[in-house]
C-alpha positions in Angstrom: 0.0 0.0 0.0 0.9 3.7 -0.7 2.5 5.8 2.4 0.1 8.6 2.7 0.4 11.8 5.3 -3.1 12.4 6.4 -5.0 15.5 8.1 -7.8 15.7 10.7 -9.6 18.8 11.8 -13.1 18.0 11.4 -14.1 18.9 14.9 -12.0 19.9 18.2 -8.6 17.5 17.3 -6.3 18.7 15.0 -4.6 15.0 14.2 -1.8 14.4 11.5 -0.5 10.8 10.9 1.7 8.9 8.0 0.4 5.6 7.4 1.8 2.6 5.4 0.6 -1.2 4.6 -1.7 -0.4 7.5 0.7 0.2 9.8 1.4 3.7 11.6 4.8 5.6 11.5 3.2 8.4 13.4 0.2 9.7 14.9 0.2 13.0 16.3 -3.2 14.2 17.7 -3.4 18.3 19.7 -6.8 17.9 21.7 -8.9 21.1 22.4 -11.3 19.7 25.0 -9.8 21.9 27.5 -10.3 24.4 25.5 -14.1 23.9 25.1 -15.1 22.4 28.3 -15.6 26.1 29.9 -18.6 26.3 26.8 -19.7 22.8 28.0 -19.0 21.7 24.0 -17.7 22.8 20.9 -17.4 26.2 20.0 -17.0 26.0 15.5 -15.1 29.3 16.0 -12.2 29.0 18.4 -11.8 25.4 17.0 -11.2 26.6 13.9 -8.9 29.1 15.3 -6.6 26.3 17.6 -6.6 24.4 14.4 -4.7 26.9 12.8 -2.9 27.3 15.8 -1.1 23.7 15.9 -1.5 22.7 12.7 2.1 23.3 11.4 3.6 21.8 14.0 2.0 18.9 14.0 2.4 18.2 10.2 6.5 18.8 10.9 6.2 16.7 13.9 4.4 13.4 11.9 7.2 13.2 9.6 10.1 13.6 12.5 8.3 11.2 14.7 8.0 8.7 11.3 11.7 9.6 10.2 10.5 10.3 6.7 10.6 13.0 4.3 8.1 14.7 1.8 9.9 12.5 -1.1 9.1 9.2 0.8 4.8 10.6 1.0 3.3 8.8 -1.8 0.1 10.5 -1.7 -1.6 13.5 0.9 -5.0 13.3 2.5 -7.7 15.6 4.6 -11.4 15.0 5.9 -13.6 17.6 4.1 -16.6 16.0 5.5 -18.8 16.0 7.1 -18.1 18.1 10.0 -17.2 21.7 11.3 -16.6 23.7 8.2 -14.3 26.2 9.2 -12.6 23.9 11.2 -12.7 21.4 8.3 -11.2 24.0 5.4 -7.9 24.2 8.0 -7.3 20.1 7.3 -8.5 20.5 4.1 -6.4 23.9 2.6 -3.3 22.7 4.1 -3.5 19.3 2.8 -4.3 21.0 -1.0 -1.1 23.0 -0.2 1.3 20.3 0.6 0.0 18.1 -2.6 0.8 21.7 -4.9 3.6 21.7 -3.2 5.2 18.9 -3.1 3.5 17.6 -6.7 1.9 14.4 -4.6 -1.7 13.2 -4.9 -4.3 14.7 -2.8 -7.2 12.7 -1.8 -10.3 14.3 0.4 -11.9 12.0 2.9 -14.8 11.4 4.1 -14.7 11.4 8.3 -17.4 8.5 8.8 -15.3 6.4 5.7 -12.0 7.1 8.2 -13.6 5.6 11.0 -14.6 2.9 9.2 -11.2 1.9 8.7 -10.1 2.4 12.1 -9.8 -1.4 12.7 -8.0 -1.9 9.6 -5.1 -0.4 11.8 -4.5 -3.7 13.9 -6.4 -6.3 11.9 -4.4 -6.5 8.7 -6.5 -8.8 7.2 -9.6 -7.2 7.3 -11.7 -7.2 4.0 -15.4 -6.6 2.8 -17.5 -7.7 3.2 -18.5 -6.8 6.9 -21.3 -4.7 9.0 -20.0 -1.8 10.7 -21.7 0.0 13.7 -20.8 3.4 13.6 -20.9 5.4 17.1 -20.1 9.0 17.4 -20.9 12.1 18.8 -22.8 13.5 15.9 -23.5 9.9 14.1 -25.2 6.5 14.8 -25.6 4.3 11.9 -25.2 0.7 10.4 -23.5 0.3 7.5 -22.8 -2.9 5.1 -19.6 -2.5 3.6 -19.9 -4.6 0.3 -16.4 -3.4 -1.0 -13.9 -1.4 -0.5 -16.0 2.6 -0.8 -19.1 0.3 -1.5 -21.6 0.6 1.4 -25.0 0.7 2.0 -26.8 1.9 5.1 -29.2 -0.3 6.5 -30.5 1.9 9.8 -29.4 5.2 11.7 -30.7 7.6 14.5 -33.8 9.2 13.9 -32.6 12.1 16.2 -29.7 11.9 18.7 -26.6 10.6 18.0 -25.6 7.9 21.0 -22.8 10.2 21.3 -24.9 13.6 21.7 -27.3 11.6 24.4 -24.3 10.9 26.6 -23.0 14.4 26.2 -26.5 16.2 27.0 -27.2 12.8 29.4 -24.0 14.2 31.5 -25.0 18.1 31.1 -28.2 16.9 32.5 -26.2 15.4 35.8 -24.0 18.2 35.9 -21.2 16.4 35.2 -19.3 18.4 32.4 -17.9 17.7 28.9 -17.4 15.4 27.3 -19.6 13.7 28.6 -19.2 9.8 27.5 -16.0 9.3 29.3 -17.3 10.3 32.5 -20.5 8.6 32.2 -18.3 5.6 31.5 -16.1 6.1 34.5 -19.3 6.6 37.1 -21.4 3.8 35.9 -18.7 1.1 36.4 -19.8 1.8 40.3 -23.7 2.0 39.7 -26.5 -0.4 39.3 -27.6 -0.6 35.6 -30.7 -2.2 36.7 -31.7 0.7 39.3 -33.8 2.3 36.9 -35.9 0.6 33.9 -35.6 3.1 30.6 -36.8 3.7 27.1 -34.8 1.8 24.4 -36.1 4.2 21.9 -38.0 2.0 19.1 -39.0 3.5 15.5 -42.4 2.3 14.6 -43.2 1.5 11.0 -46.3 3.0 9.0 -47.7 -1.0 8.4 -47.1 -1.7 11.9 -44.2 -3.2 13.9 -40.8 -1.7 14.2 -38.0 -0.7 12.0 -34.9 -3.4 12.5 -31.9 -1.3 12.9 -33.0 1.8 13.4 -32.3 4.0 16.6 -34.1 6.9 18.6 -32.4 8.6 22.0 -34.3 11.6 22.0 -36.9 9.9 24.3 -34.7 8.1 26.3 -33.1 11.6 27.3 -36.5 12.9 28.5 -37.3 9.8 30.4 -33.5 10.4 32.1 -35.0 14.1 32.7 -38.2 13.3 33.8 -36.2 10.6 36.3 -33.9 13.1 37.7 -37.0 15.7 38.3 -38.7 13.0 40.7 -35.9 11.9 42.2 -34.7 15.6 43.1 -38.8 16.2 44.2 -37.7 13.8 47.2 -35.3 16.0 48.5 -32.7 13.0 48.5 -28.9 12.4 47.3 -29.3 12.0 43.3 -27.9 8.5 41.9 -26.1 9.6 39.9 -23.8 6.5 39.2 -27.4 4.4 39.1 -29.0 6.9 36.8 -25.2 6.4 34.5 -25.2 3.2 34.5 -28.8 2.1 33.5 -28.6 5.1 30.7 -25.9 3.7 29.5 -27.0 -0.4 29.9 -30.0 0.7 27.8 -27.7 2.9 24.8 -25.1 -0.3 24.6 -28.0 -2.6 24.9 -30.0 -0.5 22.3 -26.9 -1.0 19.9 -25.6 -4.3 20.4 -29.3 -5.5 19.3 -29.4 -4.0 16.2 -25.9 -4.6 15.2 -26.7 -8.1 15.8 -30.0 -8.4 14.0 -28.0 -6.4 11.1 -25.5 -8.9 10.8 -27.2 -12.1 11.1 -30.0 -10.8 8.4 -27.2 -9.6 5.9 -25.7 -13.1 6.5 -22.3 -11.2 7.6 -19.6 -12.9 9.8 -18.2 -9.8 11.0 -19.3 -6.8 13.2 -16.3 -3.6 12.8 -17.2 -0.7 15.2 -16.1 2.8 14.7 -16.4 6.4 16.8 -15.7 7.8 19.9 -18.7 5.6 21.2 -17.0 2.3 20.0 -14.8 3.5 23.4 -17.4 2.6 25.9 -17.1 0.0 28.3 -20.9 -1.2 28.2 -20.9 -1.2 24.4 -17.8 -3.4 24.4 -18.9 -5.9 27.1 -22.9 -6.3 25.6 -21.6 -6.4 22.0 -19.3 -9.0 22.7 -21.8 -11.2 24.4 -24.6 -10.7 22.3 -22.6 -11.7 19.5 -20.6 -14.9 20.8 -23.6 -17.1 20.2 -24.3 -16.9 16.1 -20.4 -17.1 16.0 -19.7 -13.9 14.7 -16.7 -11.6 15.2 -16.7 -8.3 16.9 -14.1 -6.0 16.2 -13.4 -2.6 18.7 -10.7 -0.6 17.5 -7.7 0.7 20.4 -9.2 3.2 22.4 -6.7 5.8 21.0 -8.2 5.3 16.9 -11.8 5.3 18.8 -11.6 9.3 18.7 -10.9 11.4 15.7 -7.7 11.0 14.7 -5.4 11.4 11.0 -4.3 7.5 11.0 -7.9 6.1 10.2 -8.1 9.1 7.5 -4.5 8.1 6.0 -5.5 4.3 6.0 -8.6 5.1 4.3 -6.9 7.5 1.7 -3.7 4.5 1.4 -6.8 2.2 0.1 -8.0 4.7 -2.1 -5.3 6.0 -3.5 -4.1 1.8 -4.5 -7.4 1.8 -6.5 -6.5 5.0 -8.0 -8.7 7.7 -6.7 -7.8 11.1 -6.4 -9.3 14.0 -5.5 -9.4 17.4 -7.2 -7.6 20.2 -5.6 -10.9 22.7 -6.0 -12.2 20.5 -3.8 -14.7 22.1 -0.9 -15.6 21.2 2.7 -19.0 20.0 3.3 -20.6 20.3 6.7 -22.9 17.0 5.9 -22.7 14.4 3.3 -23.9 10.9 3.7 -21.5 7.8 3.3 -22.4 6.4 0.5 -22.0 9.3 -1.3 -18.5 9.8 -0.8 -17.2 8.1 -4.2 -17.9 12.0 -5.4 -15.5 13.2 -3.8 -13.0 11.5 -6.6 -12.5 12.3 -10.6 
C-alpha cells in the first residue's frame, strides 16, 4: 500500500498521521477539549482558530516522529466531511497545499469512511465484506460494507446521536464535557438495573418496528423526567445508578441491532467505529450478544476510537491503490452521507 500523510480537523482534534501497509509511522493528535469544556462543548469558532494554531507543528512533527521526508509521501489526505466547516477548510487547505507543493496526490476524505477503517489499523487482514456500527458524537448508523468505498446503510438515528445523548445525558447530571467518558467512569460503580428506561424504538407505517434503526431523543427525556422526581424527594441523586442504567439501555439498544444487522445480511463480522466504539458497556454487551451466532466483533484501540489522522490516512492508502484522487478545487461540506462519498473522486 501507498505511504500517505493524512490530516484531521473535522471537529476539536487537530490530528496528523503517516500511514503505510496499514501500519502507523506516526500519529500526532493536539486535543482542544480543555479548550471547550468552559462552553460545556464545541465552539465551531475557536476550533477553527486552535486548528490553525497547531497545525504546522503537527504536520512537521508526523514526519520527525516517522523519520520520513516529503519525497518518501506517496500521496496527501484531509477529511472535508462531514463536519465543522471552518474547522474542516484548516485540514483540508493545508493538505491542497502540501499536494501543490510537493506535486503528490491529494485525496479528500470522508470522516465516517475514516472511522470505518479504524480497525484496519490492527487487523491486517480485514476485508469486505462486513457490517459496521458506527458510534459517534454527531452519528449513529449501520452500515454494510460490500467493497472497498461500497456501502450501504441499512439503519441510523432518527434524532440523537448515541454520542450527543451521553454528552447532553451528563449536562443533565452536571457532570461536564465530554460527557461519555465520565459517564463511562461513574457507571462502572452503579447499578444498571436501578432504573428501567426507554430503548427508543421507531415504529413503522404498516405496523411493527424498524430493525436497525435507533431513537435517543426519548430516552433523554425519560433520564429528565427521572432526575425531576428523584430531586422532588429532596434525596442524594444517583447519579452513578442513573449512568449506569442510561448507559446499559444505549449499549444494549446498539448491540441488538448490530446483531440483527449482521445475522440478516448473513455477515460474519461486526467492525465498530467512533468515539462511542470507546465505551465500556458497548464493548462488554456487544461481545456477548454476538458470541452465540459465531460472529466476530471487532473494537478498535481506544486511541483510533476518537478522531484522529491514522484512520483518514488508511482510508486514503486504500483509495489512492485503486486509484482515486481527489481534485484540488475540492470544498468542505458540513454534511454528506457515506455512501455518497465516491464523489469526492475524478
Amino acid at each position: 500500500m501507498a505511504t500517505v500523510l493524512a490530516i484531521e480537523t473535522s471537529c476539536d482534534e487537530t490530528a496528523v498521521a503517516i500511514v503505510k501497509n496499514r501500519e502507523v509511522s506516526s500519529n500526532v493528535v493536539s486535543s482542544q477539549i480543555a479548550v471547550h469544556q468552559q462552553y460545556g462543548g464545541v465552539v465551531p469558532e475557536v476550533a477553527s482558530r486552535s486548528h490553525l494554531e497547531v497545525i504546522d507543528g503537527a504536520i512537521a512533527q508526523a514526519l520527525a516522529e516517522a523519520e520520513l521526508s516529503w519525497a518518501d509521501i506517496d500521496g496527501i489526505a484531509a477529511t472535508c466531511t462531514p463536519g465543522l466547516v471552518g474547522a474542516l477548510l484548516v485540514g483540508l487547505t493545508a493538505g491542497k497545499t502540501l499536494a501543490m507543493l510537493h506535486q503528490k496526490p491529494f485525496l479528500g476524505i470522508h470522516h465516517l469512511e475514516g472511522h470505518l477503517y479504524a480497525s484496519y489499523l490492527t487487523e491486517p487482514t480485514l476485508e469486505p465484506p462486513f457490517i459496521c456500527l458506527l458510534v459517534s458524537g454527531g452519528h449513529t448508523s449501520l452500515i454494510d460494507v460490500q467493497a472497498g468505498g461500497l456501502y450501504e446503510t441499512l439503519g441510523q438515528t432518527r434524532d440523537d446521536a448515541a454520542g450527543e445523548a451521553f454528552d447532553k445525558v451528563a449536562r443533565l447530571l452536571k457532570l461536564g464535557y465530554p460527557g461519555g467518558p465520565i459517564i463511562d467512569r461513574l457507571a462502572k460503580s452503579g447499578n444498571p438495573k436501578a432504573f428501567k428506561l426507554p430503548e427508543g424504538k421507531i415504529g413503522l407505517p404498516e405496523g411493527g418496528y424498524h430493525p436497525y434503526d435507533t431513537s435517543f431523543s426519548g430516552l433523554k427525556t425519560a433520564v429528565l423526567r427521572l432526575v425531576e422526581k428523584l430531586k422532588a424527594t429532596g434525596e442524594e441523586l444517583p447519579v452513578n445508578d442513573i449512568a449506569a442504567s442510561f448507559q446499559d439501555t444505549v449499549a444494549r439498544a446498539l448491540s441488538k441491532r448490530a446483531v440483527a444487522c449482521a445475522r440478516d445480511r448473513h455477515r460474519d463480522t461486526i467492525v465498530v467505529g467512533g468515539g462511542v466504539a470507546a465505551n465500556s458497556a458497548l464493548r462488554e454487551h456487544l461481545l456477548a450478544d454476538a458470541a452465540p451466532h459465531n460472529l466476530r466483533v471487532l473494537f478498535p484501540p481506544l486511541k483510533y476510537c476518537t478522531d484522529n489522522a491514522a484512520m483518514i490516512a488508511c482510508a486514503a492508502a486504500d483509495r489512492l491503490n485503486r486509484g482515486d484522487r481527489s481534485p484540488l478545487t475540492l470544498g468542505a461540506q458540513s454534511r454528506m452521507a457515506l455512501t455518497d462519498a465516491h464523489q469526492l473522486y475524478l
